[in-house]
C-alpha positions as MATLAB code, in Angstrom:
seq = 'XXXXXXXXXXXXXXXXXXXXXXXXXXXXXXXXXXXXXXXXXXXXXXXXXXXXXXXXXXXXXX';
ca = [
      21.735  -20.539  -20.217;
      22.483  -16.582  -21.466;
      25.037  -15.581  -22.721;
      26.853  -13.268  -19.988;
      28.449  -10.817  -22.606;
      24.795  -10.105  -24.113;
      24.237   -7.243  -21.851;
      22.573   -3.449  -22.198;
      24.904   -1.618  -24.283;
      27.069   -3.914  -25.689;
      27.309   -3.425  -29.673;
      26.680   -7.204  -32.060;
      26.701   -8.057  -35.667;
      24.135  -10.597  -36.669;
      26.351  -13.351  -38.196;
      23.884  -13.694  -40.735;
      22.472  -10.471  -41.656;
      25.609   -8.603  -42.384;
      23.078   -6.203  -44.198;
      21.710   -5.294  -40.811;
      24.726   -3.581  -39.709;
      25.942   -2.934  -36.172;
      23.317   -3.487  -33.124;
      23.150   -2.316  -29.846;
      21.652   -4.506  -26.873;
      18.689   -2.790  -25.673;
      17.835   -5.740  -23.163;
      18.664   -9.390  -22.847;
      16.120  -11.501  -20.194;
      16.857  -15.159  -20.234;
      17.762  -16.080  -23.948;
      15.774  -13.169  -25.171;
      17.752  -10.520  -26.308;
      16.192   -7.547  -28.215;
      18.577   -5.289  -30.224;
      18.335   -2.054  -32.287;
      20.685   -2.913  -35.704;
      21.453    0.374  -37.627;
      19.648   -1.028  -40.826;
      17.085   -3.437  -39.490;
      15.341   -1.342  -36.650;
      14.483   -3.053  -33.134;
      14.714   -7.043  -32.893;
      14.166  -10.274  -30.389;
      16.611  -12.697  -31.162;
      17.021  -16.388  -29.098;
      20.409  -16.207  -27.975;
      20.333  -20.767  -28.390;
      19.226  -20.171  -32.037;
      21.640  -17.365  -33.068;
      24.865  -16.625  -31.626;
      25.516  -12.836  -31.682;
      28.847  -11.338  -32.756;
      29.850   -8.786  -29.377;
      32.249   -6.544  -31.379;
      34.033   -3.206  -30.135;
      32.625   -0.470  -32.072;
      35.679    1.984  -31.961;
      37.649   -1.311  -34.001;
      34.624   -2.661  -36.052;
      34.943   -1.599  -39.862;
      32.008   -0.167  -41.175;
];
């Protein structure tokens, strides 16, 4: 089952790639979620593998 707060547009940090900075949700179909990370470029992550940190931008430190 998805996750319902993976949506387009939300902003996630990769628990562990903290190197990858913050993402934006360009898409999420099923458990498939493809996001563009600041320092890591576009990527597909399984949502059952890797649970995605949905963070507020304007109160994430950098």
């Amino acid at each position: 089952m998805s996750d319902p707060t993976l949506v387009p547009g939300a902003h996630v940090r990769h628990p562990a790639q903290p190197d990858w900075g913050l993402g934006q949700i360009q898409s999420s179909i099923g458990n498939r979620v493809t996001v563009n990370f600041e320092h890591a470029g576009k990527v597909v992550i399984n949502s059952v593998n890797i649970s995605l940190e949905v963070v507020d931008p304007d109160d994430d430190p950098p």
